[in-house]
N, C-alpha and C positions, 0 to 999 in steps of 0.2 A: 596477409590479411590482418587486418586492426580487430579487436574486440572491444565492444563498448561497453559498460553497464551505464545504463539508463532507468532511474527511478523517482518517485516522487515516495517515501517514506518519511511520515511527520514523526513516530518515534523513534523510526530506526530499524524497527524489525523487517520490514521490504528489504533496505540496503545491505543488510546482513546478508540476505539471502542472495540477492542479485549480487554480491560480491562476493560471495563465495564460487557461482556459479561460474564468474565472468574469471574469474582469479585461474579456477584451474581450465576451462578453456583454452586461456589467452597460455597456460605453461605447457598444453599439450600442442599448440600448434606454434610456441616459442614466438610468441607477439606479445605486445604490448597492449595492455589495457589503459583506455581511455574512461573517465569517471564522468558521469553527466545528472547531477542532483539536481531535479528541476521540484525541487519543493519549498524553498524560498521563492518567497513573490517577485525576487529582483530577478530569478532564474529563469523567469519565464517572461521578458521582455521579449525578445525576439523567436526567432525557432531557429530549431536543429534539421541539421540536413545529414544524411548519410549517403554510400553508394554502393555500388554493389559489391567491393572488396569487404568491406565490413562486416564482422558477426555482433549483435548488436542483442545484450541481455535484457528486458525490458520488463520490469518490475509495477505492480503498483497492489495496495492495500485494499482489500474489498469493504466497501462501504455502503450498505442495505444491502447488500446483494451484488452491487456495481461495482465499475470502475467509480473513481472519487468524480460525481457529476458535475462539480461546480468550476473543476481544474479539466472536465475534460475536452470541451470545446479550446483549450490550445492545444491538448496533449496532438487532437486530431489535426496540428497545424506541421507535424513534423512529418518531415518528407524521408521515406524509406528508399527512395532510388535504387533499389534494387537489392536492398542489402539482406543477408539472410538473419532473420528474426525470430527471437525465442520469446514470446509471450507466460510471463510470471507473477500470478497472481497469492497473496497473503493473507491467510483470514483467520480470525481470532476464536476457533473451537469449536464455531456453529456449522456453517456449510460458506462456501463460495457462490453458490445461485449460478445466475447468469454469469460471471464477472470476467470469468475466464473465455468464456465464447466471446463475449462484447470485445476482448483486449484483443483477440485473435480480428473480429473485424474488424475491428478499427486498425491496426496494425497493417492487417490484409490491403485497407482502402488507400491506409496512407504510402503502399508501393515496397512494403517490404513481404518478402515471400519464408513465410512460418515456417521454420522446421522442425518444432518441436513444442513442447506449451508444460507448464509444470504450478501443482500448486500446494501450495507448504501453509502450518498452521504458525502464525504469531502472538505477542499476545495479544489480547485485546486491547484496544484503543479506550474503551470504557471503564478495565479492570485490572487487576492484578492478581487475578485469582484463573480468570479466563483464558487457558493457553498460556499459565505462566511459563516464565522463563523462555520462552522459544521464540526465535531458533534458539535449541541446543546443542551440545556438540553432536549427537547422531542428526538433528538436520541436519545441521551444515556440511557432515560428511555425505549425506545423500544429495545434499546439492552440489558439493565438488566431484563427488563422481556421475551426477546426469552432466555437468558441465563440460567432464572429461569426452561424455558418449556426445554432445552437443557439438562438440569442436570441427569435428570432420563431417558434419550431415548437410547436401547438400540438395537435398528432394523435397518438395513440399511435403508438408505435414501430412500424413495418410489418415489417422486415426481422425472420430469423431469426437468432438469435445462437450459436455456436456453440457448442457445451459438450452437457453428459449428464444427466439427469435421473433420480433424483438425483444431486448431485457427487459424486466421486469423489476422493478423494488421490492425487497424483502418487507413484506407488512407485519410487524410487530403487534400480536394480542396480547392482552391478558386474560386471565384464566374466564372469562364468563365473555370472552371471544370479541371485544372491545379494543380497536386499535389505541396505539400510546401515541401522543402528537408533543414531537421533544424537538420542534423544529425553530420552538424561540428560547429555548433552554441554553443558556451561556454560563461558564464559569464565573466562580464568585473568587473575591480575594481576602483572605484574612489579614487585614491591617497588623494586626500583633506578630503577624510569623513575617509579612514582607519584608525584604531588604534591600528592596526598590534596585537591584541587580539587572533588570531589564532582559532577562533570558529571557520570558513570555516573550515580550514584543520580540527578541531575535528570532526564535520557532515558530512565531505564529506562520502557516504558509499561506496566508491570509490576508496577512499585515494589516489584521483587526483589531489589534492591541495598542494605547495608544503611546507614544512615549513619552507624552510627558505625567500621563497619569497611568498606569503600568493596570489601575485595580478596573480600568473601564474598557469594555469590549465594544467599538464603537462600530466596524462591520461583521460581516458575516462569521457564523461559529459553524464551524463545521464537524463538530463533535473528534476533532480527531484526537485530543489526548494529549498533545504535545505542550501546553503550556505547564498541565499537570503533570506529568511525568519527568516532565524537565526540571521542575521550579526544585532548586535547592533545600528548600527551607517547609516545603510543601505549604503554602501557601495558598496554592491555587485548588477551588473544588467544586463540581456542580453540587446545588440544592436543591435543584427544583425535582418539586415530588414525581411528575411525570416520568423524567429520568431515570430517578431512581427507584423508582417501580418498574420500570423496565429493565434497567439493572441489574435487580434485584432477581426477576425472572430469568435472566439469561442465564446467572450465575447458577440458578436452581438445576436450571436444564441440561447445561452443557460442559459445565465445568467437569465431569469425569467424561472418564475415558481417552485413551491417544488416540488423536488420530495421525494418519501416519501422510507423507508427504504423495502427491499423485502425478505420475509424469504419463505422456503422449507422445506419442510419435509417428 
């Protein structure tokens, strides 16, 4: 048996996870892991196929609530052949919502048979305050040991997973119960901190960035964080008020407390 990790993480903290998971897996059943980043836009030219030898770790970051919706009419082009599938979803403090159920159907539809589903807290995509620092070492230790219990499971998933059928978007209020619409909200660039380095344009998973002018977001934003998180020199930031009043609220809200990682089986 092959073990895959399969993810779409624009900062990093899905792949963290999903490679921890896939890492002790593939040691307890003395296989080889196969890596499959489809979070670059060149990544997702074609599709992936599996079969049914394969254990296949499948990661992705919760966005409103969801799987990432604008990547996910491909993600839905990969064909499971039979292979056994771990559905793993990532979210920055608040709740996962649907995201986790959506990942499990869709996985389901695309011919892979679930055997397990697991979801872990990152940091936010928005923040640095939000789920900082995680995964940390006790996640990642909880995910190499569900990876260990994931190795040898070959019955579909028994347990219920929680979420709404169909998904749902997380609607974001503010305090006097007024949604926040941050749907044309795009990063800004500080000309005096750039160093025209072009890491944006490399992270964008998007490839809305453009290259010859680094400070212009010419498609789609999809709030994921990765040009700011990345950018050297922090050059990269949103301004727009909507944003960051919503921001600003999450941070209120959610920032304490751990939460602790959730597995299914």
């Amino acid at each position: 048996m092959k073990v895959h990790s399969l993810y779409f993480s624009a900062t990093g903290t899905t792949a963290k996870v999903v490679g921890a998971i896939a890492s002790a897996a593939a040691k307890t059943l003395a296989a080889d892991v196969a890596c499959h980043d489809v979070t670059p836009v060149t990544s997702r030219k074609g599709s992936l196929e599996f079969t049914g030898s394969d254990l296949v770790i499948f990661g992705v970051p919760v966005y409103i609530g969801r799987v990432p919706n604008l990547i996910k009419p491909w993600l839905e082009t990969i064909k499971g052949g039979g292979a056994f599938g771990v559905p793993v979803v990532v979210y920055g403090n608040r709740a996962y919502d649907d995201a986790l159920l959506e990942l499990y159907d869709m996985m389901t539809a695309c011919g892979f048979i679930c055997t397990a589903a697991a979801a872990f807290v990152g940091e936010h995509s928005f923040s640095r305050t939000l789920g900082a620092g995680r995964p940390d070492a006790a996640d990642l230790q909880a995910a190499a040991s569900f990876g260990e219990r994931v190795a040898h499971l070959r019955e579909p998933l028994a347990s219920s997973l929680p979420g709404r059928r169909p998904a749902q978007f997380y609607k974001a209020l503010d305090d006097e119960g007024k949604p926040f619409d941050i749907r044309k909200a795009k990063p800004e660039t500080d000309l005096s901190l750039c160093n025209g380095c072009g890491i944006c344009v490399a992270v964008c998973p998007m490839g809305s960035i453009s290259i010859s002018e680094p400070s212009s977001v010419e498609g789609i934003c999809i709030k994921c964080g990765a040009c700011i998180k990345k950018c050297p020199s922090g050059a990269k930031r949103f301004t727009d008020p909507e944003y960051l009043r919503h921001l600003s609220i999450l941070e209120r809200d959610y920032t304490s407390g751990r939460k602790l990682p959730e597995f299914f089986f």
